[in-house]
MARTORMAR-78563 format. One record per residue: x negated, y negated, z negated of N, C-alpha, C, O, CB in turn; residue in one letter. Coordinates in steps of 0.2 Angstrom, whole numbers, plus 2048, in hexadecimal, padded with zeros to 3 digits. Glycine has a CB too. Example, Ala and Ser with C-alpha at 12.3 -4.5 7.8 and 13.67 -1.06 7.14 Angstrom:
! MARTORMAR-78563
7BE81C7D97C28167D97BE8107D97B98117D67C78167D3a;7C080B7DD7BC8057DC7C08007D97BD7FA7D87BA8037E3s;
***
This chain:
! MARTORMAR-78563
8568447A384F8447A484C83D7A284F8387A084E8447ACx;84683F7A28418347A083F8347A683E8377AB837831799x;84182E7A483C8287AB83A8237A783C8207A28408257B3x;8358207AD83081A7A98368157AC8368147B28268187ACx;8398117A883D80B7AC83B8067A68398087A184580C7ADx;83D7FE7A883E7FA7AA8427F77A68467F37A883F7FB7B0x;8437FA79E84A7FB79B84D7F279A8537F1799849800793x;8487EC79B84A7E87998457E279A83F7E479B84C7EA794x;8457D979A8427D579D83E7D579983F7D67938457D179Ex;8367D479C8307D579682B7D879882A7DB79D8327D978Fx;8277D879381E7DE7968217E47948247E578F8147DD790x;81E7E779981C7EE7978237F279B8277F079F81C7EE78Cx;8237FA7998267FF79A82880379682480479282580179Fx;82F80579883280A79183481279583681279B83D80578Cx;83381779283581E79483C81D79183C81B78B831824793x;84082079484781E79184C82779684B82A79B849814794x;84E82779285282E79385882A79685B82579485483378Cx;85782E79D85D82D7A48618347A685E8397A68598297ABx;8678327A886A8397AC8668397B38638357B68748377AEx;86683F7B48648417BA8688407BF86E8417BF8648487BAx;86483C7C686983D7C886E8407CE86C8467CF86883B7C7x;87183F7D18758427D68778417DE87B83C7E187A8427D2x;8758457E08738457E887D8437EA8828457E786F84E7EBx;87C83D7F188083A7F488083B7FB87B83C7FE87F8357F2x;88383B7FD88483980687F83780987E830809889833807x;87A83A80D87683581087083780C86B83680F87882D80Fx;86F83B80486A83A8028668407FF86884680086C8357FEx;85F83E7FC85B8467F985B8457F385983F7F085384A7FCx;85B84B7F085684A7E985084D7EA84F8527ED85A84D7E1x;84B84A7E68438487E784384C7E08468497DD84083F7E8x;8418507DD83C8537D98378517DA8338537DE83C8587D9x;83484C7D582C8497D682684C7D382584D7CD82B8427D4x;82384E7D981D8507D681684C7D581284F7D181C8537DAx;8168467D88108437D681383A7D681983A7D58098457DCx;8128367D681382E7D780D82A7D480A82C7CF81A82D7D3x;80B8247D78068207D98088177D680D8157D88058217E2x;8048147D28038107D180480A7D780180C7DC7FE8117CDx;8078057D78067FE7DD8047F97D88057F97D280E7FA7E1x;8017F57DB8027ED7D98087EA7D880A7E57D47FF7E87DEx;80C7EE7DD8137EB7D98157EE7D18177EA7CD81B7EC7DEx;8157F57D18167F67C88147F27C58177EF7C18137FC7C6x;80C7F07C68097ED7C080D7E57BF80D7E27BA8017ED7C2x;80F7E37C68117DD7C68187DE7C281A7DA7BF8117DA7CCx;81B7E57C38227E47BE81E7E77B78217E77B282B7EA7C0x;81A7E97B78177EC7AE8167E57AC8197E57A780F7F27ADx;8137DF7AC8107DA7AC8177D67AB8177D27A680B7D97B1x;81B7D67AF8227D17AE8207CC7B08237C77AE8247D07A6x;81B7CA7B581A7C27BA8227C07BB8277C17B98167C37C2x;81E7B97C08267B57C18287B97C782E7B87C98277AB7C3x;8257BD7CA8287BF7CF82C7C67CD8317C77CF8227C17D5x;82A7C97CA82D7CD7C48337CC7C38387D07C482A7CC7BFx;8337C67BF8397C47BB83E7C27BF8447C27BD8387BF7B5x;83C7BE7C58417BD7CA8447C17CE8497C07D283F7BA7CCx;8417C67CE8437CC7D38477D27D084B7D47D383C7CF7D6x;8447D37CA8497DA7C884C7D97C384B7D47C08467E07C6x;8517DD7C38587DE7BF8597E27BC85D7E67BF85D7DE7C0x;8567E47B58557E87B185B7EB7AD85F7E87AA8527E57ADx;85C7F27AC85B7F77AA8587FC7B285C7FE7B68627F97A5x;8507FD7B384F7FF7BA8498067BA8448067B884A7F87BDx;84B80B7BC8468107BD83F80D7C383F80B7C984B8177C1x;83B80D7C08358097C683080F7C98318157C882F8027C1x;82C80D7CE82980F7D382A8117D982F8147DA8288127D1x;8278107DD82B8107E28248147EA8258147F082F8067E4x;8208167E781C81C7EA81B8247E781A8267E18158197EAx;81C8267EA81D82D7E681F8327EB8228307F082482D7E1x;81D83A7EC81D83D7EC8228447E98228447E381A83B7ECx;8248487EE8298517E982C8557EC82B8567F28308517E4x;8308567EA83385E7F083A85B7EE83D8587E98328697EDx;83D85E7F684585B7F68488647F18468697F184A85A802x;84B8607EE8528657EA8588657EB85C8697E88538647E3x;85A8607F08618607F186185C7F685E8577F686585D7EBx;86785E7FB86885780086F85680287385B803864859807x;87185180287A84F80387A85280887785680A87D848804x;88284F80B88385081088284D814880848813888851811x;88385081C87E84B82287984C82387784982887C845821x;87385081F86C84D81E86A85382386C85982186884B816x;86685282886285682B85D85682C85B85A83086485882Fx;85885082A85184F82B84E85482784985682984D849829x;85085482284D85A81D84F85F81985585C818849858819x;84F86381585186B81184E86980C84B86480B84E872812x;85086F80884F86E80084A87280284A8768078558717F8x;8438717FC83D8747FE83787080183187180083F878802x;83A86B80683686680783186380583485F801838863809x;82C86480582685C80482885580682785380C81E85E808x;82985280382A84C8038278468018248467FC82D84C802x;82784180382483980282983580382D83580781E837806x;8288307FF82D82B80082B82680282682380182F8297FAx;83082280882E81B80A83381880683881A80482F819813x;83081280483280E7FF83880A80383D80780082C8097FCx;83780A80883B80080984280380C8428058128357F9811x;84880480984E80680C8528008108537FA80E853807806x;8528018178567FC81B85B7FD81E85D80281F8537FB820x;85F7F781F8667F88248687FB82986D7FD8298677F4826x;8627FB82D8617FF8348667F98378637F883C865808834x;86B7F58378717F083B86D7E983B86C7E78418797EE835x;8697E58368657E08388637DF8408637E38448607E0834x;8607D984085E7D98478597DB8488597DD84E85D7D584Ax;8527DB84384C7DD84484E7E684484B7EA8488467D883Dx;8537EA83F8537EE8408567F18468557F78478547EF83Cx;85A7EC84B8597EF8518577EF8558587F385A85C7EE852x;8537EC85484D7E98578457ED8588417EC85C84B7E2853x;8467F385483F7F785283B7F684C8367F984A83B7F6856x;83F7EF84883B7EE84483C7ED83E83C7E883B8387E9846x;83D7F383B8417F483483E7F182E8417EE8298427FB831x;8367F48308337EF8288347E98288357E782282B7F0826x;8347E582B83A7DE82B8417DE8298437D882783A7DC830x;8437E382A84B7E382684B7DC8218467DA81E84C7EB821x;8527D98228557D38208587D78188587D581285C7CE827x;85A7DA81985D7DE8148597E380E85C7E58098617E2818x;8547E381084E7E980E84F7EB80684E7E68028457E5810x;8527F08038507F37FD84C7F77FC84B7FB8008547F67FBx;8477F77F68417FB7F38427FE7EC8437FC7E783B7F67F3x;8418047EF8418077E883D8077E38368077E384180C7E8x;8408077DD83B8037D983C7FD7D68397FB7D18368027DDx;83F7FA7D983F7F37DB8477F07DB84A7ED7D783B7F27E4x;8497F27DF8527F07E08577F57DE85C7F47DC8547EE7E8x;8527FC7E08568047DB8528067DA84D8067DC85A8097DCx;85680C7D58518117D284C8137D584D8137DB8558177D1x;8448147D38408167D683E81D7D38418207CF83B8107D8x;83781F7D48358247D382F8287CE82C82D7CE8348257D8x;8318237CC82C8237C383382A7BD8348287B782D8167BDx;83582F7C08388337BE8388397C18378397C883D8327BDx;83883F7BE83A8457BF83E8477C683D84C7CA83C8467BAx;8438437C68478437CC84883C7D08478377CD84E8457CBx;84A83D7D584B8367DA8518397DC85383F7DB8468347E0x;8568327E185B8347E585882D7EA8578277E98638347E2x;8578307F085582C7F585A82D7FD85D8327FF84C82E7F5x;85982780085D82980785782D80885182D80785F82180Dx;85D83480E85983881185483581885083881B85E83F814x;85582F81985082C81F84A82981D846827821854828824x;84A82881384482881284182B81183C82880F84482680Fx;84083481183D83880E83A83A81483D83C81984083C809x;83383B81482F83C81882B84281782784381382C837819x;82D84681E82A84D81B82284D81C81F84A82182E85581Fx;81E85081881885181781685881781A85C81581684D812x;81285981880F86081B80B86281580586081480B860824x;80F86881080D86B80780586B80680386B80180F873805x;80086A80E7FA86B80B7F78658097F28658067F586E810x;7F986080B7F785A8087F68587FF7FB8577FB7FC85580Ax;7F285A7FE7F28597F77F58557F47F484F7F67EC8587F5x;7FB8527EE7FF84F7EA7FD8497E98008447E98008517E5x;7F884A7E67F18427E87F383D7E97F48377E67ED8427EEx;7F28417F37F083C7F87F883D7FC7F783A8027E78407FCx;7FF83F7FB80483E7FE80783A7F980C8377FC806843801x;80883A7F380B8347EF80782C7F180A8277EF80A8357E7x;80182B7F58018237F68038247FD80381E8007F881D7F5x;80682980280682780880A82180780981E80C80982B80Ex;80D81E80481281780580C81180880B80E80E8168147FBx;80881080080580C7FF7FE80C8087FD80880D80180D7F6x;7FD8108087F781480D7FA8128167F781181B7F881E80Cx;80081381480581081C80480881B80280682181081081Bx;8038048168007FE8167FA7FA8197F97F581B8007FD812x;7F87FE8187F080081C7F28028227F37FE8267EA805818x;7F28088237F380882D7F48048307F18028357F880C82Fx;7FD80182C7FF7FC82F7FB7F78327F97F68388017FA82Bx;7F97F382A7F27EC82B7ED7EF8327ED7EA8367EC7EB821x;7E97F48337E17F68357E67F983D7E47F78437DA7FE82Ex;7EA7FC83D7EF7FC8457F17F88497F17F984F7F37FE844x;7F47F18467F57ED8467EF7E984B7F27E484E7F77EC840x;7E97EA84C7E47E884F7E37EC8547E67F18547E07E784Cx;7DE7EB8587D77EF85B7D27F18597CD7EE85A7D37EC860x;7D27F68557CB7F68517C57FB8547C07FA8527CD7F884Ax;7C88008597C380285C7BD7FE85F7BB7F98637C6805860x;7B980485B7B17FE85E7AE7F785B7AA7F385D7B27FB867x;7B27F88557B47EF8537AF7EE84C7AD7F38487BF7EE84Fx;7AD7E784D7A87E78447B07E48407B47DF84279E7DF843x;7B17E883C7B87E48387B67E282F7B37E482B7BF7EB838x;7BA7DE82F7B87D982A7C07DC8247C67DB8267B87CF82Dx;7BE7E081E7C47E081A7C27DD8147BE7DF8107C77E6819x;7C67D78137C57D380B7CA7D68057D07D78057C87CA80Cx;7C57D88017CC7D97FA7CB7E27FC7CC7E58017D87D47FCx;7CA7E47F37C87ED7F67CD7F07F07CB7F57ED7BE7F17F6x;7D57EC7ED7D77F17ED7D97F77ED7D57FB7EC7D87F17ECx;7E17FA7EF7E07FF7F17E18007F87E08067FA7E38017EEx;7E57FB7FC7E67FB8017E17F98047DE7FC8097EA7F8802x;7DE7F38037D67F28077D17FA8067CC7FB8097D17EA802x;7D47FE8017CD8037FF7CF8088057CA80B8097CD8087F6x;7D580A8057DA80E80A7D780B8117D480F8157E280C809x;7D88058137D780081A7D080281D7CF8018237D77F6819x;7CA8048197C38048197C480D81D7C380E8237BF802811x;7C581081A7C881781F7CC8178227CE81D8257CA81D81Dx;7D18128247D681282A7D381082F7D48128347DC80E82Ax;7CE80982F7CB8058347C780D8367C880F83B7C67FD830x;7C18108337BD8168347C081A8397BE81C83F7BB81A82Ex;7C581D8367C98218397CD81F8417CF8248447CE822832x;7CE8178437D18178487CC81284B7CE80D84E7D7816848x;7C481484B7BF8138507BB80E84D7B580E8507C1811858x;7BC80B8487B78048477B08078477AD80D8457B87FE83Ex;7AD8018497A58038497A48028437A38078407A080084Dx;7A47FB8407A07F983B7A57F68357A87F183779B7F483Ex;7A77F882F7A97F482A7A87F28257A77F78217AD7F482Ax;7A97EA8237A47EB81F7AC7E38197B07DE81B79A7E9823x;7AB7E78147B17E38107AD7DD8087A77DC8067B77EB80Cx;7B17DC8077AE7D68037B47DA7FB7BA7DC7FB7B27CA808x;7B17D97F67B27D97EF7AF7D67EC7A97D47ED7B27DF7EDx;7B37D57E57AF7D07DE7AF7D67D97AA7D57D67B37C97DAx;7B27DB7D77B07DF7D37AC7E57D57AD7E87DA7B67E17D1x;7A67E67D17A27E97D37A57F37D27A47F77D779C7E67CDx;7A97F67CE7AD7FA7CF7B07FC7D67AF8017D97B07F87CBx;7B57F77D97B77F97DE7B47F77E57B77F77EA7BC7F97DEx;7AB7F47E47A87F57E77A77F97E97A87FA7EF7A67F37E7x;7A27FF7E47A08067E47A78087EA7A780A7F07A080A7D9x;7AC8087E67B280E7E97B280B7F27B280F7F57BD80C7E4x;7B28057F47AF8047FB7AC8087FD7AE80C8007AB7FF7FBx;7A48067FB7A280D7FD7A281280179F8138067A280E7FCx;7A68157FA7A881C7F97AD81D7FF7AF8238007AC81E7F1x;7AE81A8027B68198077B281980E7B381D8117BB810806x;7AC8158107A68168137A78118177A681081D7A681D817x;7A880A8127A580581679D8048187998088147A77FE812x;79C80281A7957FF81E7927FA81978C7F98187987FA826x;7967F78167927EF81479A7EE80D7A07F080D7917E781Dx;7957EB80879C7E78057997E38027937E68007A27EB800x;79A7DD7FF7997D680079C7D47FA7A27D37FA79C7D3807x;7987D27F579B7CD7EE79B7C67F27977C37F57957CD7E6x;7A17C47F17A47BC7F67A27B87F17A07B27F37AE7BB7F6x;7A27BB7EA79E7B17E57997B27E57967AD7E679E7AF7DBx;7947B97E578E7B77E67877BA7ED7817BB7EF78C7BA7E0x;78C7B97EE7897BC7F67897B67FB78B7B17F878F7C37F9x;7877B58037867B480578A7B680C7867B68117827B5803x;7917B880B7957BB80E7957B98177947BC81C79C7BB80Ax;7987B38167987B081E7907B182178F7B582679A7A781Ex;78B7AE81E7867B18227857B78237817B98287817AE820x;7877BC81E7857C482278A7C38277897C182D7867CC81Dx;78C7C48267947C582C7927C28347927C483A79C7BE828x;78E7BB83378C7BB8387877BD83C7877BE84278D7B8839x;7817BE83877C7C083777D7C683C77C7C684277A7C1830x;7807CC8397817D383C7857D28437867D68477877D8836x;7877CD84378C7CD84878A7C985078D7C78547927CB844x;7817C784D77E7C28527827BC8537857BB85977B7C5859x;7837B984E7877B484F78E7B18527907AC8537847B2850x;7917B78537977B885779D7B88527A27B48547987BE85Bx;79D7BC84C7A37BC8477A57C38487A27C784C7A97B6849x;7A97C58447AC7CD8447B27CD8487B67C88487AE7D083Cx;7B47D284C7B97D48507C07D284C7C47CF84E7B97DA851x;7C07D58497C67D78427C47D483B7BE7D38397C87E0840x;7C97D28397CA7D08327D07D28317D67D08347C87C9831x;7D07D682A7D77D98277D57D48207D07D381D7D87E4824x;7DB7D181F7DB7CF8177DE7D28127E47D28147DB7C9817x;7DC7D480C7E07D78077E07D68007E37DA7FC7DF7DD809x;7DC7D07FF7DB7CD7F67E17C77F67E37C47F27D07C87F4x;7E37C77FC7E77BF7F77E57BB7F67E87B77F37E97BE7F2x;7DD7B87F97DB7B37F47D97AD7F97D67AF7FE7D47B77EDx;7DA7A97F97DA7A47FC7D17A27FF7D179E8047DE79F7F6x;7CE7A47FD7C97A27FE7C77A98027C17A98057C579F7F7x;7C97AD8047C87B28097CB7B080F7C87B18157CD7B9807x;7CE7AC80E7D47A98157CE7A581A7CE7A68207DC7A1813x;7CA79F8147C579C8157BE7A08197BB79E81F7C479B80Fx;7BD7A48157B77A781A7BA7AB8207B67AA8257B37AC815x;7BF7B08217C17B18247C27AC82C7C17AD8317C57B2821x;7C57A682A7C57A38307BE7A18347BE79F8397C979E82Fx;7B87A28307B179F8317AF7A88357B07AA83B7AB79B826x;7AE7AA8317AC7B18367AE7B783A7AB7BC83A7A87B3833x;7B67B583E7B87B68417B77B68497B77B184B7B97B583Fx;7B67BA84B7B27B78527B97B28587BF7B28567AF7C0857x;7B67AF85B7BB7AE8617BF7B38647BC7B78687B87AC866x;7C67B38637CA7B88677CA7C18667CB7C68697C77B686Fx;7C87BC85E7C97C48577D07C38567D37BF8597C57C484Ex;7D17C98507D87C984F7D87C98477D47CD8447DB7CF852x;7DC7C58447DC7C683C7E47C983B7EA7C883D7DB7BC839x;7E37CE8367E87D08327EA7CF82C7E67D08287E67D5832x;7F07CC82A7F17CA8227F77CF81F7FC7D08227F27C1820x;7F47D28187F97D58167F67D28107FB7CD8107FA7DD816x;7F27D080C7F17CC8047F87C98037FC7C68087EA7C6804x;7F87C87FD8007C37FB7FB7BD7F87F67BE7F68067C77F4x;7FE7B87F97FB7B17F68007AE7F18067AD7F27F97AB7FDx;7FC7AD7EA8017AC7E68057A57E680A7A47E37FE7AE7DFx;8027A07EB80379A7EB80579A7F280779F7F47FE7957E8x;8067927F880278F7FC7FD78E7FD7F978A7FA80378B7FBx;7FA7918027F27908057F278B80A7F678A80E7EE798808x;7EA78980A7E978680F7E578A8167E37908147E478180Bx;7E578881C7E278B8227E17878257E57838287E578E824x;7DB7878287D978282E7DB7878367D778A83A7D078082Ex;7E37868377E678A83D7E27858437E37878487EF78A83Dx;7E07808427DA77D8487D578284A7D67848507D4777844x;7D17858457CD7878457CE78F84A7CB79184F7CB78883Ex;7D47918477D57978497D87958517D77998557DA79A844x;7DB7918527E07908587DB78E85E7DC7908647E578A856x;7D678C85C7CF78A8637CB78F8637C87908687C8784862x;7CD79485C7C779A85F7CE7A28637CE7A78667C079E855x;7D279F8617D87A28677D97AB8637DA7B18657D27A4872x;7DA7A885B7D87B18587E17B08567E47AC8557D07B384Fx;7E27B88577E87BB8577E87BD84F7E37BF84C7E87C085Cx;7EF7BC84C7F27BF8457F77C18457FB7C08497F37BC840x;7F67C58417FB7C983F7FE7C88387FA7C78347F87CE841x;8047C88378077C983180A7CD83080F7CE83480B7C582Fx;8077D38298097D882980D7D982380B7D781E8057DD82Ax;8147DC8238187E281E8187E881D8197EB82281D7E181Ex;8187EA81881A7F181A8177F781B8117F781A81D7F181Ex;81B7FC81E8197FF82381E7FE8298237FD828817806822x;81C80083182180183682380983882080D83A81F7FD83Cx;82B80783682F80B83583080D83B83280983F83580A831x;82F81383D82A81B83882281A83D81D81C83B82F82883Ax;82381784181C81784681781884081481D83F81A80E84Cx;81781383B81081483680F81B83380A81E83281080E82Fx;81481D83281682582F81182983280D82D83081E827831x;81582783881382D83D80B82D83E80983283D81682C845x;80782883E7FF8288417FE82783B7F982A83B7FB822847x;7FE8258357FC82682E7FB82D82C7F682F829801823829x;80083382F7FE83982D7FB83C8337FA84283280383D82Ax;7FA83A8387F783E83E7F083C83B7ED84183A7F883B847x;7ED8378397E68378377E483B82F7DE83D82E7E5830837x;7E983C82B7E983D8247E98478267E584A8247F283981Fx;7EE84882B7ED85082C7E78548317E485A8317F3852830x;7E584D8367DE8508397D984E8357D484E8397DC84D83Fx;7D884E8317D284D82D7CD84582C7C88448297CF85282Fx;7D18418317CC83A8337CE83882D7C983482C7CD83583Bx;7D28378297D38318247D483681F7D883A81F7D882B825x;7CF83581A7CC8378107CC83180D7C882D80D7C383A80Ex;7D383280B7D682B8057D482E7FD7D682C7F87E1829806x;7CF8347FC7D08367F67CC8327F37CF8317EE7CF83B7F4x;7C582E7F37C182A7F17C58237EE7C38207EA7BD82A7F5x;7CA8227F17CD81C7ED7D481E7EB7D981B7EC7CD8137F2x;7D58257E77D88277E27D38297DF7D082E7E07DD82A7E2x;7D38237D67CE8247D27D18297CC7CD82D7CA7CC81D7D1x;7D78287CB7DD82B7C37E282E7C67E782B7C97E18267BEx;7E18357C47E783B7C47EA8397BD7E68397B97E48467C5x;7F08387BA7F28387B47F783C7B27FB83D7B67F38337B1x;7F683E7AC7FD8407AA8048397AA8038337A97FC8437A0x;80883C7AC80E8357AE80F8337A680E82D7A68178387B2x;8108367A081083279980A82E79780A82C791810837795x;80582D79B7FF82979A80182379C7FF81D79A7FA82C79Ex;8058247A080581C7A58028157A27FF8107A580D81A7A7x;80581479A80280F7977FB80E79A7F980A79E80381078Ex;7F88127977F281479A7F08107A07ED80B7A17F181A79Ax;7F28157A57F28147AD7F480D7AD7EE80A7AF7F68187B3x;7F98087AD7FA8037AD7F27FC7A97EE7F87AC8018047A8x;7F27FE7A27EE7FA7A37E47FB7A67E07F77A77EF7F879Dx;7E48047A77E08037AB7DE8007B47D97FE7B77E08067AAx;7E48007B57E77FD7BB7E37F57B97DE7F27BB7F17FD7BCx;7E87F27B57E67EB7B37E17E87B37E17E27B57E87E97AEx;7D97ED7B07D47EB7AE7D17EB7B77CB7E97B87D27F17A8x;7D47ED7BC7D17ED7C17CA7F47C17C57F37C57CF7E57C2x;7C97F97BC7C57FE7BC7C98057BC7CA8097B87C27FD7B7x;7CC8037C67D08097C77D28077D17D38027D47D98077C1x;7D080E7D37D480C7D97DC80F7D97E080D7D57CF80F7DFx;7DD8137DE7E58167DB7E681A7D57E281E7D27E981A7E1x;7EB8187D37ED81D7CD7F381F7CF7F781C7D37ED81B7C5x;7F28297CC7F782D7D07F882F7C77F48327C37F48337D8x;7FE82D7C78048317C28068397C580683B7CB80D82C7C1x;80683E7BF8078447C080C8467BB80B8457B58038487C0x;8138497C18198497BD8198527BB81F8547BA8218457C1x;8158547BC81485F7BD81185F7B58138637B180B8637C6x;80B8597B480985B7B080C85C7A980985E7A48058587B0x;
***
């Protein structure tokens, strides 16, 4: 079969002809049907230092994706061949302490596919059966290849109170575009997010924020408090990474709000934990998703209808396009992109 791997240190990605392969103990094979671009691909398409330090090339990449089980080892009883399926990325020990603990996405041990093995940029997968997550066939292919990414968002906007809440989300890639109907979907009154690109401003929006806010030329902190008669926003999710979000963030926060951080910071940031610590606001540090709780209320809202993530999937592609999808990714004139492996 091809798959888009990883064939070697450097830019870019090679399709390269691989054996198929073969179901184990413990595990399924995934016939894929759809699979979804991350910020981490782009960061292995791109070959950064986090890149080069992290993977070990000759690698099948991807690690969101969507397909029907075709085969299952022995042992496996969560699911049949036939299944609809989704993949959680992050493979754990289950023996660690956090994993004894309830808290797997913390796993000390944590493998990602994609990433540390074969992932799902092919025709076929072989995945542990306790990653494959059945999904219910009416879910369109779409919108069940990012549940990975989309568990990230629940995660981050659950992780708070947000009922009744004015909530603040910085940074509207795809997870912040996602976070903007997860916050909706589990009661926020009001939210209103901050972007520099005028593109995935619009896709805001479209998601049904309230308000979204250019941070260089806007006037951000004072609307924020403005709307908020000078009190600050309940919540604040952050999700650009960018250091100067952290900044405003701590300014219009209210007293005895809650801040959420999933953004990655490519450096050392600065914080005035003063600031935060007198006004008594709670954080959170998020990974992941939590294994399976995010699973579970990620598709109770995705099946009752309260959360429409189609507006920030912008590109259905043919999976031989990917060059494509990649650098449209790069250009930032893109919300998710969904490879199609049917086509």
């Amino acid at each position: 079969m091809q798959a888009i791997c990883k064939a070697q240190p450097g830019v870019g990605l090679t399709v390269r002809e691989v054996p198929e392969p073969s179901v184990g103990r413990g595990e399924v094979l995934v016939r894929v049907a759809r699979s979804s671009i991350c910020g981490t691909d782009l960061h292995i398409y791109q070959w950064d230092a986090w890149a080069s330090s992290r993977l070990k090339p000759p690698l099948i990449v991807g690690h969101e994706f969507c397909g029907y089980v075709e085969a299952v080892g022995a042992d496996v009883t969560n699911v049949q061949v036939g299944d609809f399926v989704a993949a959680e990325s992050h493979i754990v020990c289950g023996t660690c302490k956090p994993c004894r603990l309830g808290q797997a996405h913390a796993c000390i041990n944590t493998r990602i596919l994609g990433v540390d093995v074969d992932g799902g940029f092919a025709p076929y997968v072989v995945i542990p059966a306790s990653n494959a997550c059945k999904t219910d066939p009416s879910l369109p292919p779409e919108v069940a290849t990012v549940q990975e990414p989309l568990g990230n968002a629940v995660h981050t906007v659950s992780a708070a109170d947000v009922r009744g809440a004015t909530v603040l989300i910085t940074g509207c890639g795809a997870i912040g575009l996602f976070s903007i109907g997860v916050a909706k979907a589990l009661g926020a009154a009001r939210v209103i997010a901050t972007e520099v690109r005028p593109y995935r401003a619009e896709l805001a929006q479209r998601m049904g924020a309230d308000a979204v806010l250019n941070p260089a030329t806007d006037d951000a902190l004072g609307y924020l408090l403005k709307t908020t008669d000078g009190l600050g926003v309940d919540v604040a999710l952050e999700m650009s990474g960018h250091p100067d979000s952290l900044e405003l963030i701590t300014h219009a926060i209210r007293p005895g709000g809650e801040v959420c951080l999933l953004g990655l910071f490519g450096q050392p940031v600065k914080v005035d934990l003063n600031a935060l610590i007198f006004k008594g606001v709670e954080i959170h540090a998020i990974i992941g998703r939590r294994l399976f709780h995010t699973w579970e209320l990620m598709q109770s809202l995705l099946y009752s209808g309260a959360l429409d993530v189609r507006p920030a999937i912008t590109h259905v592609m043919p999976w031989r396009e990917y060059e494509d999808a990649f650098e449209r990714m790069a250009s930032g004139l893109s919300g998710k992109i969904v490879l199609d492996w049917e086509a």
